[in-house]
LOVO-304101 format. One record per residue (C-alpha): x, y, z; residue in one letter. Coordinates in steps of 0.2 Angstrom, whole numbers. Each point is the difference from the previous one (the first is absolute). Layout:
<sites>
<site xx="X" yy="Y" zz="Z" r="a"/>
...
</sites>
This chain:
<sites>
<site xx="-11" yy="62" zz="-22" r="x"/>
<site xx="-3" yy="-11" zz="-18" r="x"/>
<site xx="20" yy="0" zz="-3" r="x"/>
<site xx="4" yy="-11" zz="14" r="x"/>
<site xx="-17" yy="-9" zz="1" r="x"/>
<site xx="4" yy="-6" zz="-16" r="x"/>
<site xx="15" yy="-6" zz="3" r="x"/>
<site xx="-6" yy="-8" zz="17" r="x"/>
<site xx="-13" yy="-9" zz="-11" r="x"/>
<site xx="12" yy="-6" zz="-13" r="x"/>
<site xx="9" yy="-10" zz="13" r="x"/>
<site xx="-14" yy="-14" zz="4" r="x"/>
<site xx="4" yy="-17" zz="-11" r="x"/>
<site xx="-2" yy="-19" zz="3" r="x"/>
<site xx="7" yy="-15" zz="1" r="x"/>
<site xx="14" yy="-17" zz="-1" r="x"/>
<site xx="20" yy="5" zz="1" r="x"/>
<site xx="8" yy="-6" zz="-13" r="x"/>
<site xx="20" yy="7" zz="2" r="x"/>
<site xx="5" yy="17" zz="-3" r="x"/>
<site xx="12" yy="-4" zz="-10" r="x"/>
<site xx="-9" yy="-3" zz="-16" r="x"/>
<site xx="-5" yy="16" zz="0" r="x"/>
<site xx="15" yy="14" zz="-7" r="x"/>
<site xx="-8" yy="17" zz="11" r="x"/>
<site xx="7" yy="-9" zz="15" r="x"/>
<site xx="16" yy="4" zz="-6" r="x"/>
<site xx="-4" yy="19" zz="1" r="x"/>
<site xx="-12" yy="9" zz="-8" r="x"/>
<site xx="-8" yy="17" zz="-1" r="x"/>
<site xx="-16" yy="5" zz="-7" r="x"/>
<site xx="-7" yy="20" zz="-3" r="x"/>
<site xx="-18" yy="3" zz="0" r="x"/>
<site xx="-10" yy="17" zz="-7" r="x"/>
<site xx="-15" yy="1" zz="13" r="x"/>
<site xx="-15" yy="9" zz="-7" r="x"/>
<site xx="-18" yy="6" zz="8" r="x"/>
<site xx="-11" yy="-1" zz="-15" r="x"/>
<site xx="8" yy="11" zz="-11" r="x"/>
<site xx="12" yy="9" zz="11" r="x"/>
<site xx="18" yy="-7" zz="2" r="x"/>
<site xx="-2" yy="0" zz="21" r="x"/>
<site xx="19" yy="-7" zz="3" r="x"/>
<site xx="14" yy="-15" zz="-2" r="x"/>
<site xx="5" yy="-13" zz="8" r="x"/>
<site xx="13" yy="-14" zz="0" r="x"/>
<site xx="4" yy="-16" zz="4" r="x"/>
<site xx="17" yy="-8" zz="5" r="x"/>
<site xx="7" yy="-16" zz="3" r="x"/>
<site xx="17" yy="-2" zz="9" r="x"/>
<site xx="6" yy="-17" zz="0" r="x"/>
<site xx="11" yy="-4" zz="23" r="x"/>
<site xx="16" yy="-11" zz="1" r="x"/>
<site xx="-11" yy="-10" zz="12" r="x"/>
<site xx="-12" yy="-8" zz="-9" r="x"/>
<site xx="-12" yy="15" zz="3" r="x"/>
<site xx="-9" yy="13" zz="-13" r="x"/>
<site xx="-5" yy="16" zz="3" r="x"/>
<site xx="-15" yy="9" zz="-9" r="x"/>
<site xx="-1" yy="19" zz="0" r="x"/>
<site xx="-16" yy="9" zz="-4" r="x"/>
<site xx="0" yy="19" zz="-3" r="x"/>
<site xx="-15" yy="12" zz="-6" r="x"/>
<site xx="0" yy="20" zz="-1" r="x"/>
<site xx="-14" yy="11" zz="-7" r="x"/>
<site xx="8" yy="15" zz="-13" r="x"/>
<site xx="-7" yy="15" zz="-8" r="x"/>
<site xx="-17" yy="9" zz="10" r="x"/>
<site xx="-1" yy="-13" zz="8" r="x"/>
<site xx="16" yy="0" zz="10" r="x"/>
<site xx="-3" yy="21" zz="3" r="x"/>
<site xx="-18" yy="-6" zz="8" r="x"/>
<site xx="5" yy="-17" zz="7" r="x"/>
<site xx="16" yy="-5" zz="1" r="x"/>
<site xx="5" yy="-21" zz="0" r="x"/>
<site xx="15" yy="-7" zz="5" r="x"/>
<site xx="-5" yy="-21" zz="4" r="x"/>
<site xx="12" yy="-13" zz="0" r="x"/>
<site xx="-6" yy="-19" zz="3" r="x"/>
<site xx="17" yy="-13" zz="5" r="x"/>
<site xx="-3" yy="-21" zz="3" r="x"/>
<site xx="16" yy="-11" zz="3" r="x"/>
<site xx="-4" yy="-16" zz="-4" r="x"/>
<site xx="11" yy="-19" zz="2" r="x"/>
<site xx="5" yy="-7" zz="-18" r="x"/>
<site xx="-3" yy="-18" zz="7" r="x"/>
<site xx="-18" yy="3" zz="5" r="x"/>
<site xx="-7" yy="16" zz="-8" r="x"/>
<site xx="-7" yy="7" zz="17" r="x"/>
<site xx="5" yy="16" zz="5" r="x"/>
<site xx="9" yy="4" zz="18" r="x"/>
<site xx="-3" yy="17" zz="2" r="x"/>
<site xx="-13" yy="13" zz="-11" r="x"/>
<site xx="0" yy="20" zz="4" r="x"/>
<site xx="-11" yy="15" zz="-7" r="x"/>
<site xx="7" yy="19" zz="0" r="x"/>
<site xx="-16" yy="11" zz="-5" r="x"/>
<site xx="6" yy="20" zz="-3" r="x"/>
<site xx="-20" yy="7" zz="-7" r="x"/>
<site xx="-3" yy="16" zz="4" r="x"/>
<site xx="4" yy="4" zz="19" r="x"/>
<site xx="-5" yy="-19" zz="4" r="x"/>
<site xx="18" yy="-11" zz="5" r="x"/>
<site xx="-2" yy="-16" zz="5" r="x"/>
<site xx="10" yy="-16" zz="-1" r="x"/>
<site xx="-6" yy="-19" zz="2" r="x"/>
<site xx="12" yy="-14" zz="3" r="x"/>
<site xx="-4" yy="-20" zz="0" r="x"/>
<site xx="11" yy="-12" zz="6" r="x"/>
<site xx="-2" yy="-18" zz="-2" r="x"/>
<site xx="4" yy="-14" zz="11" r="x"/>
<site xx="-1" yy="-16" zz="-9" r="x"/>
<site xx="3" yy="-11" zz="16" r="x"/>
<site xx="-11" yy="9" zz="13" r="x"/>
<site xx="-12" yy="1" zz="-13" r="x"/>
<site xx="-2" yy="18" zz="3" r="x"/>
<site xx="-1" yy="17" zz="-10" r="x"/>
<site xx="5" yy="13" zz="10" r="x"/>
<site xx="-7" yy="18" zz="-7" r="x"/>
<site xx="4" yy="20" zz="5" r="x"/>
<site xx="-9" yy="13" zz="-9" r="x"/>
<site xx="5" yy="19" zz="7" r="x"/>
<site xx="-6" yy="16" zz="-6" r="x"/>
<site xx="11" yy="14" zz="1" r="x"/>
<site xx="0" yy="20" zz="2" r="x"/>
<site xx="17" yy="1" zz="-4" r="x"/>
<site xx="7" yy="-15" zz="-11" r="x"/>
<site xx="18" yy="6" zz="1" r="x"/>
<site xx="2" yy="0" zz="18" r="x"/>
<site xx="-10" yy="-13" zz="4" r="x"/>
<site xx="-14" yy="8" zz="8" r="x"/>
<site xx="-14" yy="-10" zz="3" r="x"/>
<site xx="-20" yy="8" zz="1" r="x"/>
<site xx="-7" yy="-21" zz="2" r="x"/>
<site xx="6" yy="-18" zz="-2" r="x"/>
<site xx="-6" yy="-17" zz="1" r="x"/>
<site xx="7" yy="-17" zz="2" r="x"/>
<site xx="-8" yy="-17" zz="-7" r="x"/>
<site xx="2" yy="-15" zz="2" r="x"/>
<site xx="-7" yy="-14" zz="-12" r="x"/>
<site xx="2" yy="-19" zz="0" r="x"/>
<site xx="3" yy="-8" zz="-16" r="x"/>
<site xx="3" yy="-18" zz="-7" r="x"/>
<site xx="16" yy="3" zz="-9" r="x"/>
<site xx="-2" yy="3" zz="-17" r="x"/>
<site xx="-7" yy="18" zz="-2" r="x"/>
<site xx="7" yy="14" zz="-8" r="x"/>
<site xx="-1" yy="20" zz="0" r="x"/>
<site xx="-7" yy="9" zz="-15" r="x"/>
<site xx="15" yy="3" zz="-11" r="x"/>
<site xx="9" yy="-17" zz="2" r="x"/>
<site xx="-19" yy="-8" zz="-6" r="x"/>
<site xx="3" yy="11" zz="-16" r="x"/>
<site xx="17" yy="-7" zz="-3" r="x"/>
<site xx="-7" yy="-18" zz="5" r="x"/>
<site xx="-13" yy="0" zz="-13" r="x"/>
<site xx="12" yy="2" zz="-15" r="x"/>
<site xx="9" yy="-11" zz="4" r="x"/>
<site xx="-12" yy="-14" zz="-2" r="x"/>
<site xx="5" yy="-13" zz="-12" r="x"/>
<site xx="-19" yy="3" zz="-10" r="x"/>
<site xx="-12" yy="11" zz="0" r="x"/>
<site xx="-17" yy="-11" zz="-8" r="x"/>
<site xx="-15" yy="9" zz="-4" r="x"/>
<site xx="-12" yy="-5" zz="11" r="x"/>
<site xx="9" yy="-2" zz="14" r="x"/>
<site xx="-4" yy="7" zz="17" r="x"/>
<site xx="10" yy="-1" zz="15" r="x"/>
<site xx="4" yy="4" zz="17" r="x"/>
<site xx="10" yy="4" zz="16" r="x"/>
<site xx="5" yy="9" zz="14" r="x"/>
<site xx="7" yy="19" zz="2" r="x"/>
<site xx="2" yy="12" zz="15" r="x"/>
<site xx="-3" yy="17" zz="-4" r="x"/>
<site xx="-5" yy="13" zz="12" r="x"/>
<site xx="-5" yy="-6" zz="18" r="x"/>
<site xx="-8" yy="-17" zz="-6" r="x"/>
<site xx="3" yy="-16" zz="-12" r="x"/>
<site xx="-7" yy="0" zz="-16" r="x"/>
<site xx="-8" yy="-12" zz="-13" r="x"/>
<site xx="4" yy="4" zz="-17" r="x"/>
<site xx="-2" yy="-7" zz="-18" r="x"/>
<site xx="3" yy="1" zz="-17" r="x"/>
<site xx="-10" yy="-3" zz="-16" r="x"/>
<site xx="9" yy="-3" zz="-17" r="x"/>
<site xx="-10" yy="5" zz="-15" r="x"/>
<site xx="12" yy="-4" zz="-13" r="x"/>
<site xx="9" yy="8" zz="-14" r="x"/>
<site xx="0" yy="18" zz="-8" r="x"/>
<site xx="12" yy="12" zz="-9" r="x"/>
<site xx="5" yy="16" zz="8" r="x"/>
<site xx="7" yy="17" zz="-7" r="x"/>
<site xx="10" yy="9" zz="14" r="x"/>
<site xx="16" yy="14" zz="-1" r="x"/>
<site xx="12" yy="-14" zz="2" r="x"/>
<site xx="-7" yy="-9" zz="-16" r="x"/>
<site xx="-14" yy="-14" zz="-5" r="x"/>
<site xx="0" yy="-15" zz="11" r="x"/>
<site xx="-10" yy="-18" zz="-1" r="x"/>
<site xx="-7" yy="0" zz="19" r="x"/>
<site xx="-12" yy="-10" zz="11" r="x"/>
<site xx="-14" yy="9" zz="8" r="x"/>
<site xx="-3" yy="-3" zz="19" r="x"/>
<site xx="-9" yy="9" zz="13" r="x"/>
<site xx="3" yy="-1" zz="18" r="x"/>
<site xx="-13" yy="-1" zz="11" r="x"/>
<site xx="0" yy="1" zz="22" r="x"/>
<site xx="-14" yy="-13" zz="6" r="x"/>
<site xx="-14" yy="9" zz="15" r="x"/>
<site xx="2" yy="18" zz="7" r="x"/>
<site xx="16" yy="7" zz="-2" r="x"/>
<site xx="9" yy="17" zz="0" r="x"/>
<site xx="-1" yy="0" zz="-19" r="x"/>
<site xx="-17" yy="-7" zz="-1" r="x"/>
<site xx="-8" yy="14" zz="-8" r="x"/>
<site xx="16" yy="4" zz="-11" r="x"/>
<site xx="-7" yy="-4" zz="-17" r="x"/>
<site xx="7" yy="-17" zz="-11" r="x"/>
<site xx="15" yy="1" zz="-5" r="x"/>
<site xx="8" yy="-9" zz="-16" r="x"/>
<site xx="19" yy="-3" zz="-2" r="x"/>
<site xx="7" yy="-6" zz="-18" r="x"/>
<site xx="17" yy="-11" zz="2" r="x"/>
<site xx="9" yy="-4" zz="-13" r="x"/>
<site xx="-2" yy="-18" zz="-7" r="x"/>
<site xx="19" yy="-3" zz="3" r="x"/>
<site xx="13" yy="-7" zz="11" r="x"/>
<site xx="2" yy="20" zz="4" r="x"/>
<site xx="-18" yy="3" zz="6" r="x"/>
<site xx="1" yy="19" zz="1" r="x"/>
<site xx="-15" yy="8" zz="7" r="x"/>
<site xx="-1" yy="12" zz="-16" r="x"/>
<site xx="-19" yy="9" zz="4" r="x"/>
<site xx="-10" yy="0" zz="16" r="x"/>
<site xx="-17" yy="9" zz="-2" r="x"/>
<site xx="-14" yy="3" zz="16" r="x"/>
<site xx="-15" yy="7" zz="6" r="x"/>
<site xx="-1" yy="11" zz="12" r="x"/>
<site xx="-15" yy="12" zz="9" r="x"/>
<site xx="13" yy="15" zz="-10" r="x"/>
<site xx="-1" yy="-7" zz="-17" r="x"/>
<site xx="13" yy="-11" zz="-4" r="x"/>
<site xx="19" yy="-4" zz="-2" r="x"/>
<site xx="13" yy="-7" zz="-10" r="x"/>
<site xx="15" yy="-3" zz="2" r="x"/>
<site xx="10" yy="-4" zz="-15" r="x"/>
<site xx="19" yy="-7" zz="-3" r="x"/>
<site xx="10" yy="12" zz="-9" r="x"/>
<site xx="18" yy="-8" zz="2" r="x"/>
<site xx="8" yy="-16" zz="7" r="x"/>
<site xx="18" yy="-7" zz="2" r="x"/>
<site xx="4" yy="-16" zz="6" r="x"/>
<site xx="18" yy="-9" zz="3" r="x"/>
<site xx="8" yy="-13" zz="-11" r="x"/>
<site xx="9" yy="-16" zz="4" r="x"/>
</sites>
């Protein structure tokens, strides 16, 4: 479904940590997106940050299809990372997908000192009482500073510079397996959105060898060229046509 594969794809970023507290989202934020198929508005989504008393940070991702598209299809996804403040890397990620009659949840757990992510993935014929049609269980051995899809996303505005030019890369588990991902930065550009005109900085994410999104199309993210970074525009690719999901509102807490 292009409503949650582009907000899969948004999630892979780069790079050196630099201390979340520089960066004013950490302290709660919330961002509204219009998600369009060419020409058709297709659906929303949000995203939402909820600062923990223990030094922990929750991102929520949430995406539903409206209009014909609903009657036809109906989507319902949401997308959860809980990451360390300290470190940036996340201890547990999960994935609820509601499409049509397909139900199906993935959970990731990491451990950091066994140096093991520990993945489930269930399909369900009944979702509400927990009736399973197959499951799998994964185990992956990591090196200790990988992430999952959504805390990359958060990682990569949170970088202190983002330099034309620049390409980097590291390490995410997404699926059954570990990925290589990377970034390019392109530089600077002006965009128009229904939340208002923004100076941003162009990058496109990019997932090194074969992959589950391989053949996904490019997609280009615009950031804003700010301590705030908002993702404002995402645009892709895809074998449909493509889709764009653009920021219609944003809120944000205050020392």
């Amino acid at each position: 479904m292009p409503l949650l594969l582009l907000l899969c794809l948004v999630a892979f970023a780069f790079a050196e940590n630099s201390g979340i507290e520089k960066f004013p989202f950490f302290k709660g934020e919330r961002l509204d997106y219009v998600i369009s198929w060419g020409i058709i508005t297709a659906g929303n989504a949000s995203l939402e940050i909820k600062s923990l008393e223990n030094d922990k940070t929750e991102f929520y991702v949430l995406a539903h299809n409206n209009g014909a598209f609903k009657s036809i299809y109906p989507v319902a996804d949401t997308i959860y990372s809980r990451i360390r403040n300290k470190n940036f890397l996340p201890e547990v990620f999960k994935k609820i997908n509601h499409e049509g009659k397909y139900h199906a949840s993935s959970v990731i757990r990491f451990d950091r000192v066994g140096e093991k992510a520990w993945l489930s993935d269930s399909v369900f014929t009944d979702f509400e009482r927990k009736q399973k049609k197959r499951s799998a269980d994964t185990v992956i051995t990591i090196s200790g500073k990988e992430l999952d899809i959504i805390s990359a996303f958060y990682f990569v505005r949170q970088q202190a510079e983002l330099k034309q030019g620049k390409t980097e890369s590291f390490s995410a588990v997404s699926g059954k397996k570990k990925y290589e991902l990377k970034v390019v930065v392109y530089g600077k550009e002006q965009v128009k959105t229904k939340a208002g005109t923004f100076e941003c900085i162009k990058i496109e994410p990019i997932l090194d060898g074969d992959g589950i999104f391989k053949a996904a199309g490019r997609l280009f993210i615009w950031l804003t060229d700010d301590n705030r970074r908002l993702p404002v525009l995402m645009k892709s690719k895809i074998a449909l046509g493509s889709i764009k999901a653009e920021l219609t509102r944003f809120s944000q807490k205050k020392e």
